[in-house]
N, C-alpha and C positions, 0 to 999 in steps of 0.2 A: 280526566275521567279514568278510572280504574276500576278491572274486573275484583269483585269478593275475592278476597284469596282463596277459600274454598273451592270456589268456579273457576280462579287462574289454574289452581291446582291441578283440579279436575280434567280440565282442556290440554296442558302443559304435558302432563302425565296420558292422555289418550294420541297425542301424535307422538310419542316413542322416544322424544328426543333428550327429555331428562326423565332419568328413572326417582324412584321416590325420595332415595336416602340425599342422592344428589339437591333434591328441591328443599327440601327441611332445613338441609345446613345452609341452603340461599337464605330461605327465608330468618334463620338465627344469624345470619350477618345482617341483613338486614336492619331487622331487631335492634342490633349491637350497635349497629354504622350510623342508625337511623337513612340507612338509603334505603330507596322502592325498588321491590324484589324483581319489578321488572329492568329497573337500569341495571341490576348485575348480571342479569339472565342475556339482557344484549351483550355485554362488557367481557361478558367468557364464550362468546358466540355460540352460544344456546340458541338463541333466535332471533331474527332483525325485530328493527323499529316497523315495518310494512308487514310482515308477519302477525304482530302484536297487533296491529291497528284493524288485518282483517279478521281477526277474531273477536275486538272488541266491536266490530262491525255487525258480525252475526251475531256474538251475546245479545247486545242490546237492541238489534234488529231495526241498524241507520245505516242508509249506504254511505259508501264509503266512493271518498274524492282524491283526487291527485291532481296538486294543481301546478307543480310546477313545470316551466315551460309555456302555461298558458296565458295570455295574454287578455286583460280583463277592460270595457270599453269606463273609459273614468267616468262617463255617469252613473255608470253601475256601481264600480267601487266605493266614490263619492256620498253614496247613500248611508253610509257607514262610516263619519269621520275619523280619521288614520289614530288618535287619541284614543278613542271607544275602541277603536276597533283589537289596537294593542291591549288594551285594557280587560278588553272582555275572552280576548282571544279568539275573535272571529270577524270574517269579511264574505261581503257580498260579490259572488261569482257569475251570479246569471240573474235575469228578471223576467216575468212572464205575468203577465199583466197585473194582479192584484199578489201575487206571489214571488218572492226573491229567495233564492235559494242561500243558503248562509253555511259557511266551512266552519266548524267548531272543530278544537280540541275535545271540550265537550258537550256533545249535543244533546244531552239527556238532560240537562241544568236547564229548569221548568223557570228558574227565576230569571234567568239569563235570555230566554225566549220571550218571555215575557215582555222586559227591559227591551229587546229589539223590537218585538211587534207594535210597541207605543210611541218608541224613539221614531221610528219609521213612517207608522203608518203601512204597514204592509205584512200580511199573511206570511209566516216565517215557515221555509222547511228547511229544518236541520241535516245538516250529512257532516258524517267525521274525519275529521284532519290530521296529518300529523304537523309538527311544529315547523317542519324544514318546509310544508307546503305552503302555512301561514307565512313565514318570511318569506318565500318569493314572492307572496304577493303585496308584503309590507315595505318590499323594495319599489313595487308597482305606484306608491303615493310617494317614493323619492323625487322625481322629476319636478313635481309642486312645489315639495318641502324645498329642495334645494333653490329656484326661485324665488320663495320664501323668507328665507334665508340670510340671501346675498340682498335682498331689497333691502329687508331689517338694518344687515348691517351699514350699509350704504346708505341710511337713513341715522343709525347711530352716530357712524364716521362725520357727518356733516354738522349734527348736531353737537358734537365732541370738539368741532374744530371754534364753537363757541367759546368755549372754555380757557384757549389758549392763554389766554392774560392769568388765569387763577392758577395757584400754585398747586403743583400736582397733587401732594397728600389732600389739597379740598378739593380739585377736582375730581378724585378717586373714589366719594364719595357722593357726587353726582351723580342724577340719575343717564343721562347718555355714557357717560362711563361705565356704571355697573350696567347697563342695558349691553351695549358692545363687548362687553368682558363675555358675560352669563350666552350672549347669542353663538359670538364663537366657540366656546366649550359645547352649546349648546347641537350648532352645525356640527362640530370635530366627531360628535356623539352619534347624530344621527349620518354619518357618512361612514360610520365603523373606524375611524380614526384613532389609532393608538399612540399618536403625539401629535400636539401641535408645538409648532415653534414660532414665534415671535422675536425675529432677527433685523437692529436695528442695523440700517444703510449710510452712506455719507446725508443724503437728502431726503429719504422715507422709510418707511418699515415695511419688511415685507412677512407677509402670514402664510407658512405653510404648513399640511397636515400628511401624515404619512399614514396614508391607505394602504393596505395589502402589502406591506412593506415597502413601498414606492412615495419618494417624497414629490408630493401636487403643490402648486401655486393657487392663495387661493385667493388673497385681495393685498392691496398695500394702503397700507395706512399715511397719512401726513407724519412728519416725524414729530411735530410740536404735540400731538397725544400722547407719544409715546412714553415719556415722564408717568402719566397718569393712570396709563393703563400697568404699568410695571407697577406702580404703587397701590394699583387695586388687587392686583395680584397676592402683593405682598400682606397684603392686610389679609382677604382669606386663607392664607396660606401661614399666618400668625409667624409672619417674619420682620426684622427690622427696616420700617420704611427708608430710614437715613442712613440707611449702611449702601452704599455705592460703589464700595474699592471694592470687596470681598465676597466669595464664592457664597452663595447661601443656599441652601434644601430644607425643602418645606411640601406638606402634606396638605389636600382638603378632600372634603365628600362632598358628591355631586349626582344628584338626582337624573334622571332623563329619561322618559316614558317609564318603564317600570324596571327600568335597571339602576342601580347604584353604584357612581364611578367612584373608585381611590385613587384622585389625582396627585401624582410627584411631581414637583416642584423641583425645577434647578434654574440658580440665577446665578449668570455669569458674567461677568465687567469684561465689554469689548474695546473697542476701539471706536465705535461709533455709539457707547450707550452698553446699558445692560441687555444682555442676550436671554429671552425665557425658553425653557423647554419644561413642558409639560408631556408626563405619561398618564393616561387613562388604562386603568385596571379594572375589569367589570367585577365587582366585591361580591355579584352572586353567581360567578363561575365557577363548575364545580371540575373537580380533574375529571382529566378524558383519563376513555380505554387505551388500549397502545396500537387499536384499529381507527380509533376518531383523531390520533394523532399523524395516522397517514402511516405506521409500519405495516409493511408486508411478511407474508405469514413466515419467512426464514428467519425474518430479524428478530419476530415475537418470539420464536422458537430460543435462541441464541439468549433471548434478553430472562425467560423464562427459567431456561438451564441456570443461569448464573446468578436469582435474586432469591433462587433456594437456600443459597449454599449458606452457610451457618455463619462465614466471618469471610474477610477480604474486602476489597476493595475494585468500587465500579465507579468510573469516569464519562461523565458527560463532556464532550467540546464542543467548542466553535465559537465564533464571535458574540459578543453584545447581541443582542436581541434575536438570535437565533432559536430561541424557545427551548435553552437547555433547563432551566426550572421548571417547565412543563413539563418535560418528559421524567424531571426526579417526582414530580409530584404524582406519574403517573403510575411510576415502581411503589410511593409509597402508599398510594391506594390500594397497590396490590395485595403488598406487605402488611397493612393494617389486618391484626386481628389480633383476639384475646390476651393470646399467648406470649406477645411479645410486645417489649419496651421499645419503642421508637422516640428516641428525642432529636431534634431540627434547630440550626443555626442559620438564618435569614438574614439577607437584606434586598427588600424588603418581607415580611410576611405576605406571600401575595393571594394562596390561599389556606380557609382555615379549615382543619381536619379534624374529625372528633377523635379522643383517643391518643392523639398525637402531642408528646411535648414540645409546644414550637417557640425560640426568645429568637427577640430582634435582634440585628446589632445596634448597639445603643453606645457611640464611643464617648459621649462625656461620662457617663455612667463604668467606663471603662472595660466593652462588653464586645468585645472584636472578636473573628472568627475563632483565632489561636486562643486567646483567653476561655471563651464556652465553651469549647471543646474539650477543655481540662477539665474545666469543671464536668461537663457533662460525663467525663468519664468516674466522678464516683457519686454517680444517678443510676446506678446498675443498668447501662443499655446493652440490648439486643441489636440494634440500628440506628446510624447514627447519620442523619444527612447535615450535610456542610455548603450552605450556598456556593462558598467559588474557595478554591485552594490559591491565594493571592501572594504567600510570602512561603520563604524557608520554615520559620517557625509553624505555621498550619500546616503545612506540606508532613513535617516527620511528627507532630502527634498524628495527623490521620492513619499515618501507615502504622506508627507505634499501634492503634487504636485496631489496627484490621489485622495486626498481627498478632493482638491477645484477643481474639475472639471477639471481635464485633464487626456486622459489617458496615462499612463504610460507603456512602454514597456521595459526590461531590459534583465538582463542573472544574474548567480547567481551557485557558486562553490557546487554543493552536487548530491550524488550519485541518488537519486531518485524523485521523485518530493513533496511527501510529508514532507521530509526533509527540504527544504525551508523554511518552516513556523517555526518549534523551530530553524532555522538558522538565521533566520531575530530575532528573538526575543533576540536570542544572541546576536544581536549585539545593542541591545536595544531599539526597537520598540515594544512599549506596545501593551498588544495580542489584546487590542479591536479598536485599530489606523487599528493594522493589518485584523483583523475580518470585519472592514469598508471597506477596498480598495482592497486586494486582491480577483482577479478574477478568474485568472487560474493560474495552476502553469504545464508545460511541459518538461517532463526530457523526454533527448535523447542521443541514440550513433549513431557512426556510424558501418555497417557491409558491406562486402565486397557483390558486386552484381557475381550472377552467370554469367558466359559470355556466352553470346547470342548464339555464333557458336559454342561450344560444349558442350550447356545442358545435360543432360541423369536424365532420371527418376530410380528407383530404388527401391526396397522393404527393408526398414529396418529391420537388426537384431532386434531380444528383446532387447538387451542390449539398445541399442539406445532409446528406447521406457519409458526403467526402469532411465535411465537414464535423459532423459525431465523430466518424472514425477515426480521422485526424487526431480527436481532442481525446479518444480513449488509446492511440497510439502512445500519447504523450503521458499520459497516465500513467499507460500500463507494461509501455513498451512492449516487449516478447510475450506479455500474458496477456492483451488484448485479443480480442476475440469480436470481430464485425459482428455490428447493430444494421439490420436492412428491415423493418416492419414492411407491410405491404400500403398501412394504409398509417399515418399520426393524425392528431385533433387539435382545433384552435376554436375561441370563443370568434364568434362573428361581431360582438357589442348589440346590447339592447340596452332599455332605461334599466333593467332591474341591475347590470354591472356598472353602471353612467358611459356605457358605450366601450370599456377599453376591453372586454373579452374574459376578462377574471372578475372572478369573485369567491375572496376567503383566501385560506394558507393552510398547506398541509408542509409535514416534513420530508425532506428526506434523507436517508441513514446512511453510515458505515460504520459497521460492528466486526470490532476486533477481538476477537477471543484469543485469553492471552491461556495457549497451551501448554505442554511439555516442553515442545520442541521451540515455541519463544522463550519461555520460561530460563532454558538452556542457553539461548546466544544471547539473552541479554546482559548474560555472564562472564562473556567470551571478550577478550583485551583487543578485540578486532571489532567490535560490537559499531555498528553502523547503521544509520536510517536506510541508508537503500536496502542493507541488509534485511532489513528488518522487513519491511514495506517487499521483497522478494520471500520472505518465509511467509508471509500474509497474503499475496498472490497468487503463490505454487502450490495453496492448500485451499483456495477458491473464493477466498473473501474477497465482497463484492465492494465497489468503493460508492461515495454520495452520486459519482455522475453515471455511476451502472444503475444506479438503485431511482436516482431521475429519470434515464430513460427508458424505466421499468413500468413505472408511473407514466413517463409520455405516451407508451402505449397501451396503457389502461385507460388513455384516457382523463386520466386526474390532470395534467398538467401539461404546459407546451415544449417541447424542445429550445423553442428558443427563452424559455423561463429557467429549465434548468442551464442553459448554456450563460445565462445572463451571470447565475450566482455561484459557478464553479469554473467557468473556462479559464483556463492558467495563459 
């Protein structure tokens, strides 16, 4: 549900906060981007999501609901099967005797009331939601589902172990096989799981999904399916069922309530059998702000100053699955507009941008980082992103690239951000090519988010306290500076996190701006990481585990989450 733009206008423009010339050009990006004027109005914090909601509150004159945190009795819910309930984008919060009270996104949709009042049986009154309140309470039918679930597969798994005498590729075409395949992709989905893995053992197979960045155990299979289920794999995944010795990667789409997954495919020859991993990409994700990705307003500041600037080069780090292509996607949302050429080098394409030239890597087609990149350079670009800088050759066109006027956007394997720089040199980029083009450099991880519905604040031991300080001693050595809050936060477990305290993943930062004065000793025959990492110190830059325990006391996340994924 959305206000008229006239009427957004109108309201937007009477609380003071954007003036006119300011909303017009929203709305012509808009236009251009095809995004809704109100996600860019959030995006440049113009105004929240809970702002927006109580305005479309009054416009359309429905009260307005907040649900999360609250705790909903499952017959109530129930009333509303978790399927519809997704589907329609609405669930039952309360009941009162011939009347159920119903949370929309939107609640002005006469056909959509209607459809509940029959489905039911029950006198509907509508009140409006926003989407973060509907998934807390979409976590609320978790508990079911996942008993659900584990029954299915534990009903596939038995029926599966029928099969054992048939040869895999015909058992893979079986219905308990494709049933056991489709239910796990299917749970991996509904548990927000961004891999599952499929790792054979000397004597079984065990299945595990990595939630929240944390790898869970979640059933083990006989090993005599295991044949069968790799070959079912392999077939939707349009790869060679007889191929056994050899690494293979393969692609499928995969439905799940009303998302669409792009699952990656990797098959690897172990020791006990072939090894699967599979990644899920939601293909209707669209890029975050650089607030939805968890930066604080100094790093937005830093990140802001430097993706103006006409040519140079800006560096993302940190490991695998750290979410450094979300944060390049996140600059290039920014960057997208009329005036300028952006073309992209992926692997994979993970999201699609209008406006944006984006090619895969494709290496039988002989389409690798360093080869597009040449080419890309006589496609007259303005900005150029580069999945990951992996070899010498990628490494000095990018810089060649950011030092004839374009700029350069990439990612790059190292623990912190000042690392980058004697990294790139390794690979033989001379330090004053590099001293010219580099702009910023941004190392990040990810940490698990507290869950919203069962916060709790709390008074830390000492130990805790000795312990931070310890680990930013170690850091920071003489530039360390004591963390004492008065009070930190940890999730208690409820059904809507499955009990462990978190729910979701935000980032956190260390942004390195490369000045005058690095600029200068990068240069110097005496040029040193500690040096370096002391000229980055002495000028106040803050590192990932300052920037976590910034966030611990906001409350976004636990101390001992950031301690989990940076303590040295």
């Amino acid at each position: 549900m959305d206000l008229p733009l006239d009427a957004l206008k109108s309201l937007i423009l009477g609380t003071g906060l954007v003036n006119e010339k300011d909303f017009d050009n929203i709305v012509k990006e808009a236009q251009r981007t095809e995004k809704d004027v109100v996600d860019i109005l959030v995006s440049r914090n113009f105004i929240t999501r809970d702002y927006y909601a109580e305005m479309l509150a009054q416009y359309f004159k429905v009260p307005r609901i907040k649900l999360i945190g609250e705790k909903i009795p499952k017959e109530v819910l129930n009333l509303i099967p978790e399927e519809i309930a997704r589907t329609r984008n609405a669930v039952v919060f309360a009941k009162e005797d011939n009347t159920i009270k119903v949370a929309l996104l939107d609640p002005v949709n006469l056909e959509a009331l209607e459809f509940l009042e029959k489905y039911t049986g029950y006198f509907v009154k509508p009140y409006l939601a926003l989407e973060e309140d509907l998934n807390s309470v979409f976590a609320q039918y978790g508990q079911a589902v996942s008993s659900d679930f584990q029954k299915t597969i534990q009903e596939s798994i038995q029926a599966s172990l029928k099969l054992k005498e048939v040869e895999a590729e015909k058992a893979a075409t079986e219905f308990p096989i494709v049933s056991l395949t489709d239910n796990l992709i299917s749970y991996a989905a509904s548990l927000r799981s961004t891999d599952i893995h499929i790792e054979p053992l000397a004597d079984e197979v065990l299945v595990r999904f990595r939630i929240d960045g944390v790898l869970r155990e979640i059933v083990r299979l006989a090993k005599e399916i295991h044949p069968a289920i790799v070959a079912r794999i392999k077939i939707l995944s349009d790869l060679q069922i007889d191929e056994h010795n050899k690494p293979q990667d393969g692609r499928l789409k995969y439905k799940y309530a009303n998302s669409v997954f792009d699952i990656r495919i990797a098959i690897m020859p172990t020791m006990y059998g072939e090894k699967v991993e599979m990644r899920l990409l939601t293909s209707s994700t669209k890029p975050m702000s650089f607030q939805e990705l968890g930066m604080l307003n100094d790093t937005i500041q830093v990140v802001e100053n430097n993706i103006t600037k006409a040519n140079g080069m800006i560096l993302i780090t940190g490991p695998t699955g750290s979410g450094k292509t979300t944060t390049l996607y996140a600059m290039l949302n920014k960057l997208n507009r009329p005036d300028v050429n952006i073309v992209t080098i992926e692997d994979p394409i993970e999201y699609e941008l209008k406006y944006v030239n984006q090619t895969q890597v494709n290496p039988k087609a002989g389409i690798d980082f360093a080869n597009a990149l040449r080419a890309f350079l006589r496609q007259d670009p303005n900005i150029i992103m580069v999945g990951e800088i992996r070899d010498n050759e990628t490494a000095e066109i990018a810089v060649h690239a950011a030092l004839t006027g374009h700029l350069v956007l990439s990612t790059l394997h190292t623990n912190d951000a000042p690392t980058a720089i004697p990294r790139l040199i390794d690979m033989g980029i001379p330090p004053f090519l590099l001293s010219s083009t580099l702009n910023l450099v941004i190392a990040q991880r990810l940490v698990r988010k507290i869950c919203p519905e069962c916060i709790e604040s709390y008074v830390p031991p000492e130990s805790v306290y000795q312990s931070i300080n310890s680990q930013l001693k170690l850091i920071k050595g003489e530039f360390a500076e004591p963390f004492r809050p008065k009070l930190l936060y940890r999730g208690k477990g409820c059904p809507s996190c499955n009990f462990t305290g978190y729910r979701g993943r935000l980032a956190i930062y260390e942004s390195f701006d490369v000045n005058e004065e690095v600029r200068a000793y990068i240069q110097k025959s005496d040029f040193s990481l500690d040096g370096l990492k002391k000229i980055a110190f002495s000028q106040g830059s803050k590192t990932m585990f300052e920037d976590g325990l910034d966030k611990a006391e906001l409350g976004q996340t636990t101390i001992e989450e950031v301690m989990r994924v940076i303590k040295e």
